[in-house]
PyMOL Python script that loads the backbone (N, CA, C, O; Angstrom):
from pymol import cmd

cmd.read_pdbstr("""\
ATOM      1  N   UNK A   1       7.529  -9.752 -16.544  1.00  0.00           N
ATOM      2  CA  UNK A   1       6.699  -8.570 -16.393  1.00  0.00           C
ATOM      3  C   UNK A   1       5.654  -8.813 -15.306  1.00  0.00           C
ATOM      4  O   UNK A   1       5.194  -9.949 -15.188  1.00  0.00           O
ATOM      5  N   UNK A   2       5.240  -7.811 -14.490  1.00  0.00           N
ATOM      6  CA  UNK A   2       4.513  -8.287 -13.491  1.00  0.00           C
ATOM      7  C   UNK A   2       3.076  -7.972 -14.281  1.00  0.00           C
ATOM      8  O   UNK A   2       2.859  -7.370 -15.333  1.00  0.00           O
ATOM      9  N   UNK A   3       2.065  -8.722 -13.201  1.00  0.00           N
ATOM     10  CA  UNK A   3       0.900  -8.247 -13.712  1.00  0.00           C
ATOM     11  C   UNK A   3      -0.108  -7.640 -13.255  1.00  0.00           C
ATOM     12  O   UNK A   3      -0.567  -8.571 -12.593  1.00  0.00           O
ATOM     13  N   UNK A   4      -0.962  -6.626 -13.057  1.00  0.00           N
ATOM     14  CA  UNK A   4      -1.354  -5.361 -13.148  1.00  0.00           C
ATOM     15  C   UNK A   4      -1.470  -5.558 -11.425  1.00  0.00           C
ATOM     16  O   UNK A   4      -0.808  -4.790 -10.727  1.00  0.00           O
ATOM     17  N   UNK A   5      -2.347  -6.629 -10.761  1.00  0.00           N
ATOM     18  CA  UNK A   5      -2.264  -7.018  -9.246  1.00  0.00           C
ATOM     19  C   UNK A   5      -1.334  -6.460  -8.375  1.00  0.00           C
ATOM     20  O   UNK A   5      -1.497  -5.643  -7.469  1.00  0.00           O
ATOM     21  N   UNK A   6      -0.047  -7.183  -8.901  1.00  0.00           N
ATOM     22  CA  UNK A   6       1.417  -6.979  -8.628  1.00  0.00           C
ATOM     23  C   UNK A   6       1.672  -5.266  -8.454  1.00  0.00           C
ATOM     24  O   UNK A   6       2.210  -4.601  -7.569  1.00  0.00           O
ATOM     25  N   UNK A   7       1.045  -4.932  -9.678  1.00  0.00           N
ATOM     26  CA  UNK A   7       1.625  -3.511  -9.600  1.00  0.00           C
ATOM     27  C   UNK A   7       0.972  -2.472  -8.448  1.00  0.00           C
ATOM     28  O   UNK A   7       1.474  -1.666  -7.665  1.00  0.00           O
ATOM     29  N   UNK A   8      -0.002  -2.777  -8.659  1.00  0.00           N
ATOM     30  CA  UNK A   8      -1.375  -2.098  -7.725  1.00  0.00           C
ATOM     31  C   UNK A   8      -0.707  -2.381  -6.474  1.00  0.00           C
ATOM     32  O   UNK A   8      -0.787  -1.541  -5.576  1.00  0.00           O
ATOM     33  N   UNK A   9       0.005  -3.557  -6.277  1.00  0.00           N
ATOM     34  CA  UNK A   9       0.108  -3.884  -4.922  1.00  0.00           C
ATOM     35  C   UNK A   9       1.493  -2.901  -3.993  1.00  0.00           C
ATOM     36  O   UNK A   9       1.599  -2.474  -2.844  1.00  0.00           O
ATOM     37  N   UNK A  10       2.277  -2.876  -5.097  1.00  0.00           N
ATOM     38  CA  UNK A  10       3.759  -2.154  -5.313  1.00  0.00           C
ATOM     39  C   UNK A  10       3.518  -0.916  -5.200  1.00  0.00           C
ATOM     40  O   UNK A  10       4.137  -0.356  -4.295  1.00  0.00           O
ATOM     41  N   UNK A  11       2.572  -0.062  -6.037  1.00  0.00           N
ATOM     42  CA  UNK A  11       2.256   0.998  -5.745  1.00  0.00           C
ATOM     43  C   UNK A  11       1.377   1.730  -4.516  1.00  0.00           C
ATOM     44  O   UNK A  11       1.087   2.926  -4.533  1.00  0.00           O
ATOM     45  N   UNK A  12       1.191   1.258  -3.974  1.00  0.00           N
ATOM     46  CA  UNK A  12       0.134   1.062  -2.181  1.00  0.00           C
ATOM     47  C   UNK A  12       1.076   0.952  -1.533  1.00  0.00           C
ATOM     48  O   UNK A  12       1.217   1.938  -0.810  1.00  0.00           O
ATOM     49  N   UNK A  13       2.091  -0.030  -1.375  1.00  0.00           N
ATOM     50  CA  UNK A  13       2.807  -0.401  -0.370  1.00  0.00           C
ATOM     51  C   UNK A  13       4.309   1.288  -0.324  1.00  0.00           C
ATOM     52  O   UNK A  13       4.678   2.092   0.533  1.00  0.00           O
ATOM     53  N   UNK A  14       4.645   1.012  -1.734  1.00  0.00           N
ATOM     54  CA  UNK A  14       5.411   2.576  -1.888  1.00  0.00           C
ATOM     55  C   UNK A  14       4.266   3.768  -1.651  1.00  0.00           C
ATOM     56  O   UNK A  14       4.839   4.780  -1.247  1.00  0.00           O
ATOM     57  N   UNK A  15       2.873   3.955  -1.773  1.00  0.00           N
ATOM     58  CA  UNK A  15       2.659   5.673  -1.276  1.00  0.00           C
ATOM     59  C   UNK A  15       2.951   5.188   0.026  1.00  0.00           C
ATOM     60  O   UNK A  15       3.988   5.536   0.591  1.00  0.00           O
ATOM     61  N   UNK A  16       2.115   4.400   0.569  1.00  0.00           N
ATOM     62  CA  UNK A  16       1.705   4.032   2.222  1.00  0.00           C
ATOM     63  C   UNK A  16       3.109   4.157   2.883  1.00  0.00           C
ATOM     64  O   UNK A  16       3.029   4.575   4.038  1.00  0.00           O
ATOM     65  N   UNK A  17       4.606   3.856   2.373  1.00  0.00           N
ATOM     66  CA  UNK A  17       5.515   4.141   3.110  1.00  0.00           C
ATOM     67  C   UNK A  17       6.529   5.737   2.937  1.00  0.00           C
ATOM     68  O   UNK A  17       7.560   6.066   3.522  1.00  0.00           O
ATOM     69  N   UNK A  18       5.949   6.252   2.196  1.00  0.00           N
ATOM     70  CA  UNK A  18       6.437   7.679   1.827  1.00  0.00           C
ATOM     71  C   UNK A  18       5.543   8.886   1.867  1.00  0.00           C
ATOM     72  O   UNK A  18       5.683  10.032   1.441  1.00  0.00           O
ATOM     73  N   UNK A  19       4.055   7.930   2.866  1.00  0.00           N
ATOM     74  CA  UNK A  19       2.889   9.094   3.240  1.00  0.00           C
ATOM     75  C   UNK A  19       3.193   9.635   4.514  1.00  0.00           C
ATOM     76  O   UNK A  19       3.818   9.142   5.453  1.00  0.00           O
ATOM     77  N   UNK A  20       2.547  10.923   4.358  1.00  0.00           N
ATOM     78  CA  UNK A  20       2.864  12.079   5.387  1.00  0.00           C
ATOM     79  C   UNK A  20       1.868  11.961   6.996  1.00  0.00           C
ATOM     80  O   UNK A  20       2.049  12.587   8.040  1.00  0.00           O
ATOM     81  N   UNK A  21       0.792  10.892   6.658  1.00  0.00           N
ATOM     82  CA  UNK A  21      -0.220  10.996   7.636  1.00  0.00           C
ATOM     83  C   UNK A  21      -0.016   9.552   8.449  1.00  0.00           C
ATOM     84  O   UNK A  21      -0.938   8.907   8.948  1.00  0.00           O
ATOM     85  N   UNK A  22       1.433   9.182   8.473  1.00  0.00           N
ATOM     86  CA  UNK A  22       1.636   8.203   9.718  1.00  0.00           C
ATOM     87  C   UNK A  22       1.260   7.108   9.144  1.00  0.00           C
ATOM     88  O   UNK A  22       0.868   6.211   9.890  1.00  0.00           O
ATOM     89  N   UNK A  23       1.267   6.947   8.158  1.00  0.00           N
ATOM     90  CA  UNK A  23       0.662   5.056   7.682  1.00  0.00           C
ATOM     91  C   UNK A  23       1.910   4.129   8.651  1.00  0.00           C
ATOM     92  O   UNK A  23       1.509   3.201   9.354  1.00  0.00           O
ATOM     93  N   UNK A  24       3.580   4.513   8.605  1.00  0.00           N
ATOM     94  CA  UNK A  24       4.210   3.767   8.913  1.00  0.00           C
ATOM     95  C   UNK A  24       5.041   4.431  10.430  1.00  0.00           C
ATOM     96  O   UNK A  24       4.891   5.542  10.938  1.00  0.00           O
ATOM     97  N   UNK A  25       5.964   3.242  10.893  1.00  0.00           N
ATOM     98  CA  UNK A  25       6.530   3.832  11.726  1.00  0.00           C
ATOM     99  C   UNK A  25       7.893   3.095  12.126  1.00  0.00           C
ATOM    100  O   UNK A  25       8.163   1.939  11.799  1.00  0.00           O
ATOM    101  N   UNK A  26       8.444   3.666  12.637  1.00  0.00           N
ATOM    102  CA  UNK A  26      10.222   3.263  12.562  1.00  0.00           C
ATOM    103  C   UNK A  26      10.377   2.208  13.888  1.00  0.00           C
ATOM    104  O   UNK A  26      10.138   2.586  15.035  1.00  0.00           O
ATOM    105  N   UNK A  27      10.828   0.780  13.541  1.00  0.00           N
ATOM    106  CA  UNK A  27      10.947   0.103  14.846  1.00  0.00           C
ATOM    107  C   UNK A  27      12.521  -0.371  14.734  1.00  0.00           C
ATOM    108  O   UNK A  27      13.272  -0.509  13.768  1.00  0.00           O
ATOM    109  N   UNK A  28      12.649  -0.517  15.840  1.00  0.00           N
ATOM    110  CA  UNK A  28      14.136  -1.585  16.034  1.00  0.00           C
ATOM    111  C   UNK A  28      13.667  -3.525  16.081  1.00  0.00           C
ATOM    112  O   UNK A  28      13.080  -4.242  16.891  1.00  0.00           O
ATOM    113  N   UNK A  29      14.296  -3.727  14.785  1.00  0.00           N
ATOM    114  CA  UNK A  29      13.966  -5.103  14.668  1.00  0.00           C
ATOM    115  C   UNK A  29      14.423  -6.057  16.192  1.00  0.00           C
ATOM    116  O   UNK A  29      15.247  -5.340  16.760  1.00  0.00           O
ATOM    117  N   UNK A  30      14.242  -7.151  16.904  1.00  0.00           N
ATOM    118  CA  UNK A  30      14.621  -7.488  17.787  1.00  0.00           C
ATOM    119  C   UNK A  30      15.795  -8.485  17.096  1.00  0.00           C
ATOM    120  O   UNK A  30      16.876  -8.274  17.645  1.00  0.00           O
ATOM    121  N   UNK A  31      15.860  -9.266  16.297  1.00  0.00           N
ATOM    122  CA  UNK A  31      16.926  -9.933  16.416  1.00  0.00           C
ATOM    123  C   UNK A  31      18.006  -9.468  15.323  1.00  0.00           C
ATOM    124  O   UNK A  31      19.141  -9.930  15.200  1.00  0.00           O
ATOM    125  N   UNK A  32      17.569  -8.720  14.756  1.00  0.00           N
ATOM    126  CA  UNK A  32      19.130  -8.023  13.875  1.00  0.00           C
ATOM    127  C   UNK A  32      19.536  -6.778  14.724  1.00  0.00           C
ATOM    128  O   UNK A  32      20.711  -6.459  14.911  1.00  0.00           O
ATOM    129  N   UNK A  33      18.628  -6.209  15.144  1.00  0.00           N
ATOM    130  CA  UNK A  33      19.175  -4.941  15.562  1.00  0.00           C
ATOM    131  C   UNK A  33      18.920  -3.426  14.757  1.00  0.00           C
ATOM    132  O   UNK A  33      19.233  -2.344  15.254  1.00  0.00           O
ATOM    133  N   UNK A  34      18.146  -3.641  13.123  1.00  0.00           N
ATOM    134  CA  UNK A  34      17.933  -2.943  12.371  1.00  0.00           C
ATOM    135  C   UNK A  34      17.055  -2.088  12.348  1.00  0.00           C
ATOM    136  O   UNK A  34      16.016  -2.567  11.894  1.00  0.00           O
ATOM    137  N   UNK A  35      16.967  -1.048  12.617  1.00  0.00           N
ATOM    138  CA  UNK A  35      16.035  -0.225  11.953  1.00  0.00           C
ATOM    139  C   UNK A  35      14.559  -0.666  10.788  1.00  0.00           C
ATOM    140  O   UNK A  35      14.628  -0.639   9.559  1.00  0.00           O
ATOM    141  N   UNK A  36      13.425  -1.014  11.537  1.00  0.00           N
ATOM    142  CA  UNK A  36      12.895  -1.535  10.448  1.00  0.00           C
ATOM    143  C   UNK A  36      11.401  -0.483  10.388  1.00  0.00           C
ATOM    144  O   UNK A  36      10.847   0.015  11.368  1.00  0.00           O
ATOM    145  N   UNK A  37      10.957  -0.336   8.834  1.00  0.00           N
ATOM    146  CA  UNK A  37       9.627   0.457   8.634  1.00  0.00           C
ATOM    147  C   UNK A  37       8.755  -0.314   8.453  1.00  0.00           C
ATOM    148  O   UNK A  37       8.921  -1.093   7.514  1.00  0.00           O
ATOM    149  N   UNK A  38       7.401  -0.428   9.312  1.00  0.00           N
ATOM    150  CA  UNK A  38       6.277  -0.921   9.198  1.00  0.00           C
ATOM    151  C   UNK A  38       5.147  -0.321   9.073  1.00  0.00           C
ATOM    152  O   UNK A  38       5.224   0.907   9.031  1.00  0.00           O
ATOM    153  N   UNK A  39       4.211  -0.738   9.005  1.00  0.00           N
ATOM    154  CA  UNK A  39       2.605  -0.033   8.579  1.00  0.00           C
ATOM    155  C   UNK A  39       1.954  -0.022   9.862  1.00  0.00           C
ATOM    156  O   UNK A  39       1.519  -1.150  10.090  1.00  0.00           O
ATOM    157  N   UNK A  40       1.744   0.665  10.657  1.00  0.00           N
ATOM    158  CA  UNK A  40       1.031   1.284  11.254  1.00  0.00           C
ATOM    159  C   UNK A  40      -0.372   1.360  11.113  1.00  0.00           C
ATOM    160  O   UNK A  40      -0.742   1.511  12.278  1.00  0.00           O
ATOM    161  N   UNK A  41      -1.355   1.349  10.417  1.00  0.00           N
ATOM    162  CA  UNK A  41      -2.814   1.811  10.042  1.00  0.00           C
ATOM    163  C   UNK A  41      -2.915   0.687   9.530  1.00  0.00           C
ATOM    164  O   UNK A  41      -2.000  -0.045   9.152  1.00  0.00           O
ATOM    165  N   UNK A  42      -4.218   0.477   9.492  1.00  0.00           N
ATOM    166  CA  UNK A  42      -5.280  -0.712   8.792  1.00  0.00           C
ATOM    167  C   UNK A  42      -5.656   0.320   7.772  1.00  0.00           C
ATOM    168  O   UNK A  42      -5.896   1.525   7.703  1.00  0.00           O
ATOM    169  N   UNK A  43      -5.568  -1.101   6.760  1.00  0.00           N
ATOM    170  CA  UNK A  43      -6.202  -0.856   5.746  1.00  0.00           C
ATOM    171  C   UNK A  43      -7.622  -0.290   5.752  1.00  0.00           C
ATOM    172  O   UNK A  43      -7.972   0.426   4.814  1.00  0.00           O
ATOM    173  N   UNK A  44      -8.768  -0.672   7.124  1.00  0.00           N
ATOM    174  CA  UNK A  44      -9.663  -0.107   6.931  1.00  0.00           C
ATOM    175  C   UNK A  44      -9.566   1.140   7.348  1.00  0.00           C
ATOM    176  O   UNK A  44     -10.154   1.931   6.611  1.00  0.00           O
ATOM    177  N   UNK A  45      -9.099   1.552   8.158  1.00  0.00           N
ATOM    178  CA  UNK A  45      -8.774   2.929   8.357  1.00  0.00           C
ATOM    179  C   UNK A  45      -7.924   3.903   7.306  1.00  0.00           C
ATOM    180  O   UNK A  45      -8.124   5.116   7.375  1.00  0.00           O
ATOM    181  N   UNK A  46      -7.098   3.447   6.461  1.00  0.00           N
ATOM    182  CA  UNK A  46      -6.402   4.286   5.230  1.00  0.00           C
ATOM    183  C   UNK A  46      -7.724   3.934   4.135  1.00  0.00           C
ATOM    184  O   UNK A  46      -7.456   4.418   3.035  1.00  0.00           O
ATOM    185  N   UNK A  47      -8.836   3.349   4.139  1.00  0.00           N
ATOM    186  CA  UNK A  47     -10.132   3.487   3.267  1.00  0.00           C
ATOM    187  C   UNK A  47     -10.636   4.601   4.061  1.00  0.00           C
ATOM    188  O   UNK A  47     -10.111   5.548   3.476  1.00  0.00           O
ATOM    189  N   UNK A  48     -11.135   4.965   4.761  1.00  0.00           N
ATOM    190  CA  UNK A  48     -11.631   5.857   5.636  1.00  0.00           C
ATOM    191  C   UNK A  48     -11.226   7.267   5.239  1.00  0.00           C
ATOM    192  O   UNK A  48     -12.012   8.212   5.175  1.00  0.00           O
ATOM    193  N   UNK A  49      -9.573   7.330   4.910  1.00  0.00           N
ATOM    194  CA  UNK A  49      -9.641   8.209   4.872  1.00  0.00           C
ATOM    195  C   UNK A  49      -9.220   9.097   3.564  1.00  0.00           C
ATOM    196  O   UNK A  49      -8.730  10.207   3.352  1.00  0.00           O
ATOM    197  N   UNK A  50      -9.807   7.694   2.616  1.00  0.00           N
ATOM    198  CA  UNK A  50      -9.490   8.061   1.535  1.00  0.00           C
ATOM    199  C   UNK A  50      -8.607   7.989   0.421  1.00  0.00           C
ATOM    200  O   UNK A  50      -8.687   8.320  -0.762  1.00  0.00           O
ATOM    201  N   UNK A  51      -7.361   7.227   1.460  1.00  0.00           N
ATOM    202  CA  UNK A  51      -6.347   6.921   0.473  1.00  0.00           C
ATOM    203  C   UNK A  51      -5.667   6.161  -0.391  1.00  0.00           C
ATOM    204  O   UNK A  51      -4.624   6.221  -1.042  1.00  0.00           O
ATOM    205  N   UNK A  52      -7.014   5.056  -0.113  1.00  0.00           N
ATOM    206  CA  UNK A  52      -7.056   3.096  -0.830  1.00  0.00           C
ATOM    207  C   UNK A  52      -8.383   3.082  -1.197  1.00  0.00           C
ATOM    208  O   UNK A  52      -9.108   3.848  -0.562  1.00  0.00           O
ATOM    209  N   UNK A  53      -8.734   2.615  -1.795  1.00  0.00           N
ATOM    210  CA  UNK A  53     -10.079   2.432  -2.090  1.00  0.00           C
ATOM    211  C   UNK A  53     -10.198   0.530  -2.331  1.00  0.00           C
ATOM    212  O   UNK A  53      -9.221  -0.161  -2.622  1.00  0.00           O
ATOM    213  N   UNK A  54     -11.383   0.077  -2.156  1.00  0.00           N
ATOM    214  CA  UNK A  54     -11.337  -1.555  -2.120  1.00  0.00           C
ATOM    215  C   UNK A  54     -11.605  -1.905  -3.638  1.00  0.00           C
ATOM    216  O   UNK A  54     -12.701  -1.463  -3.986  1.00  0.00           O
ATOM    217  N   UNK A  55     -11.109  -2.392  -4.379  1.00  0.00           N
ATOM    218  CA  UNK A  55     -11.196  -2.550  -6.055  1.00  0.00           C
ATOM    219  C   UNK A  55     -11.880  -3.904  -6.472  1.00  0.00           C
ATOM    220  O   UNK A  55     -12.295  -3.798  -7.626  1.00  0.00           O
ATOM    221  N   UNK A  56     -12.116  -5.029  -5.979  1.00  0.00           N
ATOM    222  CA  UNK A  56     -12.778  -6.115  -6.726  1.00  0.00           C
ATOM    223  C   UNK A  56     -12.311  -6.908  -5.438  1.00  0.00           C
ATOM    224  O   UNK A  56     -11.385  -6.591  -4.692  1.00  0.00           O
ATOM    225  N   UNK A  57     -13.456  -8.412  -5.295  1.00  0.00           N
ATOM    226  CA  UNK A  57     -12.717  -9.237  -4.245  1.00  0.00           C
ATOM    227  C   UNK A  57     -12.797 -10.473  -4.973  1.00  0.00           C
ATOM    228  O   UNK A  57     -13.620 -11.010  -5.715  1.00  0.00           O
ATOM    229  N   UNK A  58     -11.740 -10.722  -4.540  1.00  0.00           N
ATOM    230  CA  UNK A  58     -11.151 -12.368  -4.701  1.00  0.00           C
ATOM    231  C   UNK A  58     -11.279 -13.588  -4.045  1.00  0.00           C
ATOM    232  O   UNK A  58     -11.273 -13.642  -2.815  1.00  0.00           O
ATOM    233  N   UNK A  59     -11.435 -14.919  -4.999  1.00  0.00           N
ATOM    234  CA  UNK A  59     -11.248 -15.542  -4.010  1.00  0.00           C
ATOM    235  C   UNK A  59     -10.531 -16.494  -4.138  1.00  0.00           C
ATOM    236  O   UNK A  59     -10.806 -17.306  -5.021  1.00  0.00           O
ATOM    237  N   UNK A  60      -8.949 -16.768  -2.974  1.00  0.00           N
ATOM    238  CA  UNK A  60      -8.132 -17.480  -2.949  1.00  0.00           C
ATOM    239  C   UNK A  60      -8.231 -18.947  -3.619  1.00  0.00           C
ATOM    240  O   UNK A  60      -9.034 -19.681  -3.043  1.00  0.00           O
ATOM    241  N   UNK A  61      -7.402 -19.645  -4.998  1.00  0.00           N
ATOM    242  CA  UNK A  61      -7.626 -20.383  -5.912  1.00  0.00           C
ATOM    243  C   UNK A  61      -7.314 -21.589  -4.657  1.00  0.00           C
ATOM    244  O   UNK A  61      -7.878 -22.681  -4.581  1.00  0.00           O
ATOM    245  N   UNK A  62      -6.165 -21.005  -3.636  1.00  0.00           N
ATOM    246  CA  UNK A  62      -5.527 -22.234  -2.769  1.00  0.00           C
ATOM    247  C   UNK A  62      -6.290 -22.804  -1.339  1.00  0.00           C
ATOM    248  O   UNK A  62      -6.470 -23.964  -0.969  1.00  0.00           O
ATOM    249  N   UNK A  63      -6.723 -21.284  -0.585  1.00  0.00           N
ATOM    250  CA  UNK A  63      -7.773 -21.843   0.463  1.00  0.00           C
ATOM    251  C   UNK A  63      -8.973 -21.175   0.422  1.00  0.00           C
ATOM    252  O   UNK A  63      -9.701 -21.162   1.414  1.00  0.00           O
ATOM    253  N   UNK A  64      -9.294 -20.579  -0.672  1.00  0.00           N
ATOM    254  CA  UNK A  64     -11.091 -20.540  -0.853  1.00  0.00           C
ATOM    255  C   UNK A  64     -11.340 -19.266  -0.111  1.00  0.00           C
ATOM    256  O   UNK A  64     -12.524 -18.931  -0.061  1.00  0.00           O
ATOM    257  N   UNK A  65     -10.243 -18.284   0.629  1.00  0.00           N
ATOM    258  CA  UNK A  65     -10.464 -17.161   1.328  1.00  0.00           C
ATOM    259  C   UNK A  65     -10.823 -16.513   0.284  1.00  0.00           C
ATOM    260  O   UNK A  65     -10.503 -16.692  -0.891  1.00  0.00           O
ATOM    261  N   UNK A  66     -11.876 -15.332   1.016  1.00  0.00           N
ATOM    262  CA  UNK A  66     -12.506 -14.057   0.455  1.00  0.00           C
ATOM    263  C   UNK A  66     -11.334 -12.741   0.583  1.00  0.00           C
ATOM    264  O   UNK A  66     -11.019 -12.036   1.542  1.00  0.00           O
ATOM    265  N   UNK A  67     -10.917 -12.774  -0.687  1.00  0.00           N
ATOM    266  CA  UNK A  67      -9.732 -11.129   0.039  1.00  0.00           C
ATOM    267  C   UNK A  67     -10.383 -10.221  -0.909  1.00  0.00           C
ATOM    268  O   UNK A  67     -10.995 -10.546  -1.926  1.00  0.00           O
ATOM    269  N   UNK A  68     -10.165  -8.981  -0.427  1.00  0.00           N
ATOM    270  CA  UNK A  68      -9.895  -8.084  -1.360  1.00  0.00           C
ATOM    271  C   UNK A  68      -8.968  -7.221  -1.925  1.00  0.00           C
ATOM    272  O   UNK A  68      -8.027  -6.991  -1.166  1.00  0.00           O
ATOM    273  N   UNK A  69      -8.911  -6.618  -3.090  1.00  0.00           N
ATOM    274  CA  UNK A  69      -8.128  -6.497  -3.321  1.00  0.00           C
ATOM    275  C   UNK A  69      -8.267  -4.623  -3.660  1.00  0.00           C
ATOM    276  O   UNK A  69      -9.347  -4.104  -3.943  1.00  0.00           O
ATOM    277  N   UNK A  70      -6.933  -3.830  -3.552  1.00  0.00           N
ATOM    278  CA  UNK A  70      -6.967  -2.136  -2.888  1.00  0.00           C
ATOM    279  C   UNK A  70      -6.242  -1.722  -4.484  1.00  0.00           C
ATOM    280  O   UNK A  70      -5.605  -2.224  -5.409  1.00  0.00           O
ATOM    281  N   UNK A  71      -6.715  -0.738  -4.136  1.00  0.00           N
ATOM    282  CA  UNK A  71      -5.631   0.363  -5.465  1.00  0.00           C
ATOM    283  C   UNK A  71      -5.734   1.776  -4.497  1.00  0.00           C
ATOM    284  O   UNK A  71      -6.385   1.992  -3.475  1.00  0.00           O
ATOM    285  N   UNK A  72      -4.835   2.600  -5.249  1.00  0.00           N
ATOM    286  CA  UNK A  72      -4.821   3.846  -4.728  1.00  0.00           C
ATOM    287  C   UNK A  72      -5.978   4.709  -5.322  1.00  0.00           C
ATOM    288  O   UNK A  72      -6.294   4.613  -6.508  1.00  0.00           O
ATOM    289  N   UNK A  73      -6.551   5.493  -4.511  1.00  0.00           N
ATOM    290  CA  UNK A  73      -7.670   6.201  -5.140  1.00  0.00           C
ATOM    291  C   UNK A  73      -7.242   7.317  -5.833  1.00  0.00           C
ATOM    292  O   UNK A  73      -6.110   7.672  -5.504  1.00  0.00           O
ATOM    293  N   UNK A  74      -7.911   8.159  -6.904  1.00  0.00           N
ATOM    294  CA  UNK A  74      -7.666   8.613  -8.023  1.00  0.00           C
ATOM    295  C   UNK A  74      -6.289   9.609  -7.206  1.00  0.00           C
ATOM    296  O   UNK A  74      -5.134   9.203  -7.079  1.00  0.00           O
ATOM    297  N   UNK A  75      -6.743  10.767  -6.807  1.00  0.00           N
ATOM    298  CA  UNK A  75      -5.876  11.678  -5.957  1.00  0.00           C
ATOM    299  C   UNK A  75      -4.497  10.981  -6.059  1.00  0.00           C
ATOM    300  O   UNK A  75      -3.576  11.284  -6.817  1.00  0.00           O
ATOM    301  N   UNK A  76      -4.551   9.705  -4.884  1.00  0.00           N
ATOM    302  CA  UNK A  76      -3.177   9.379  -4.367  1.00  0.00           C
ATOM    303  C   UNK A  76      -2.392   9.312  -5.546  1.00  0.00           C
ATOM    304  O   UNK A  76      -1.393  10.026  -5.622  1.00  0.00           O
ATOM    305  N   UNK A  77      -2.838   8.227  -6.877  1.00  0.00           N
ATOM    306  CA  UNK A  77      -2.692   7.812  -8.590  1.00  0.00           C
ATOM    307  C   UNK A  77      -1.803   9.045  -8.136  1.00  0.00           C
ATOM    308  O   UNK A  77      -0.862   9.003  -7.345  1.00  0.00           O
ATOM    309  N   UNK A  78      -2.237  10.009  -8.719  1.00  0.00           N
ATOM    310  CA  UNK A  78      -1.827  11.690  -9.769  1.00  0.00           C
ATOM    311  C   UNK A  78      -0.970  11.587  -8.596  1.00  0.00           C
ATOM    312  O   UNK A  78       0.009  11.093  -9.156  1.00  0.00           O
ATOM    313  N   UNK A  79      -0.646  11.689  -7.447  1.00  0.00           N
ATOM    314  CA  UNK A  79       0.554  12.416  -6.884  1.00  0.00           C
ATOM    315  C   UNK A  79       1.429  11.377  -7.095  1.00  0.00           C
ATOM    316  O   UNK A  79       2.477  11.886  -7.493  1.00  0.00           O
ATOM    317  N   UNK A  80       1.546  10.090  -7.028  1.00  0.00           N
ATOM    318  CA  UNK A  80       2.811   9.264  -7.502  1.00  0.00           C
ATOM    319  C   UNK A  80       2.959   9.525  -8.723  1.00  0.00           C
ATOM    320  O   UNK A  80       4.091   9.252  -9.122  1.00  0.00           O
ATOM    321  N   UNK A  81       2.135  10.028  -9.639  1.00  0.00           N
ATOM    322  CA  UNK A  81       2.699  10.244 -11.085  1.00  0.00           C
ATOM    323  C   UNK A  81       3.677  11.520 -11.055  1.00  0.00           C
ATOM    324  O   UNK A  81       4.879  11.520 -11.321  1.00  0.00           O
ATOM    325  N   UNK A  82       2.784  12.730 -10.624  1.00  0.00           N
ATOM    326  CA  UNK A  82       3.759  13.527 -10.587  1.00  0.00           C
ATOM    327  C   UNK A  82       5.271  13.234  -9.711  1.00  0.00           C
ATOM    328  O   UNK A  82       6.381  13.635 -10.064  1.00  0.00           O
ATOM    329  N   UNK A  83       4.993  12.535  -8.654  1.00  0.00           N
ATOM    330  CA  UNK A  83       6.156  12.524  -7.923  1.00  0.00           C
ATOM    331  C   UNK A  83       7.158  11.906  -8.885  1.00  0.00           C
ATOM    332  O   UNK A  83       8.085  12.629  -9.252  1.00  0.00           O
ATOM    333  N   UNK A  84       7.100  10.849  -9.271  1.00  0.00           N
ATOM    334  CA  UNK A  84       7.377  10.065 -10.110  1.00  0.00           C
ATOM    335  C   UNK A  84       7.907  10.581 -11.503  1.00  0.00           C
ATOM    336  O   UNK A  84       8.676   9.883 -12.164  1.00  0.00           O
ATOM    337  N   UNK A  85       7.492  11.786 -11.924  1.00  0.00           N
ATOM    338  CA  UNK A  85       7.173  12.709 -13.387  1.00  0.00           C
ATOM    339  C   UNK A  85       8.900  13.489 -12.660  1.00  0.00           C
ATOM    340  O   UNK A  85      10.012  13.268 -13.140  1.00  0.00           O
ATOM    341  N   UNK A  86       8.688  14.113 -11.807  1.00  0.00           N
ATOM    342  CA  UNK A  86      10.164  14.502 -10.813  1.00  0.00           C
ATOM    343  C   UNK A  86      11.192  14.278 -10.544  1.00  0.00           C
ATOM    344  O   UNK A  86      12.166  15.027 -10.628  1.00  0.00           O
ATOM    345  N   UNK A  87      11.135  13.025 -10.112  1.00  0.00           N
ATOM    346  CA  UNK A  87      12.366  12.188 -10.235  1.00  0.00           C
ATOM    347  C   UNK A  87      13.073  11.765 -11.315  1.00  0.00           C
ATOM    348  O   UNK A  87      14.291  11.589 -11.337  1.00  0.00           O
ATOM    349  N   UNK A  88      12.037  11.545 -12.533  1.00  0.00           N
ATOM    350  CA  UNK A  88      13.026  11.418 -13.782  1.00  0.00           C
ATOM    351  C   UNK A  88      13.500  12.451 -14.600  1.00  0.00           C
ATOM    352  O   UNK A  88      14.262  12.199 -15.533  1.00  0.00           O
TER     353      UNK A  88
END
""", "prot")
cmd.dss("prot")
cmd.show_as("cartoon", "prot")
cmd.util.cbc("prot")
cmd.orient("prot")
């Protein structure tokens, strides 16, 4: 079972690639040849505009880095639910 981090993290990375305001963008990988989707926008800029919010910061148990850590802000939440409520 993952744990709640994990999920938060899963759920950001799925709106951010099925959002309408350009978070990502379509490249040709160079050594396969594939079609690949990447993120486009900084995180500080998808705070900006509302659609991550910064949730608690951490600090790395292995090199002592300061991260923080994102969730989706309330809004974004409710539309993956409903989207989500849809599909099943």
């Amino acid at each position: 079972m993952k744990h709640n981090a994990a999920t938060q993290r899963e759920r950001i990375r799925q709106y951010l690639y099925s959002c309408p305001h350009g978070a990502t963008r379509n490249e040709i990988h160079r050594d396969t040849g594939l079609m690949v989707q990447t993120l486009c926008r900084r995180l500080r800029e998808l705070e900006d505009l509302k659609h991550i919010t910064a949730w608690r910061r951490v600090i790395c148990p292995e090199t002592g880095v300061l991260n923080k850590n994102y969730r989706l802000t309330g809004n974004q939440r409710a539309a993956m639910t409903r989207k989500a409520g849809r599909a099943a």
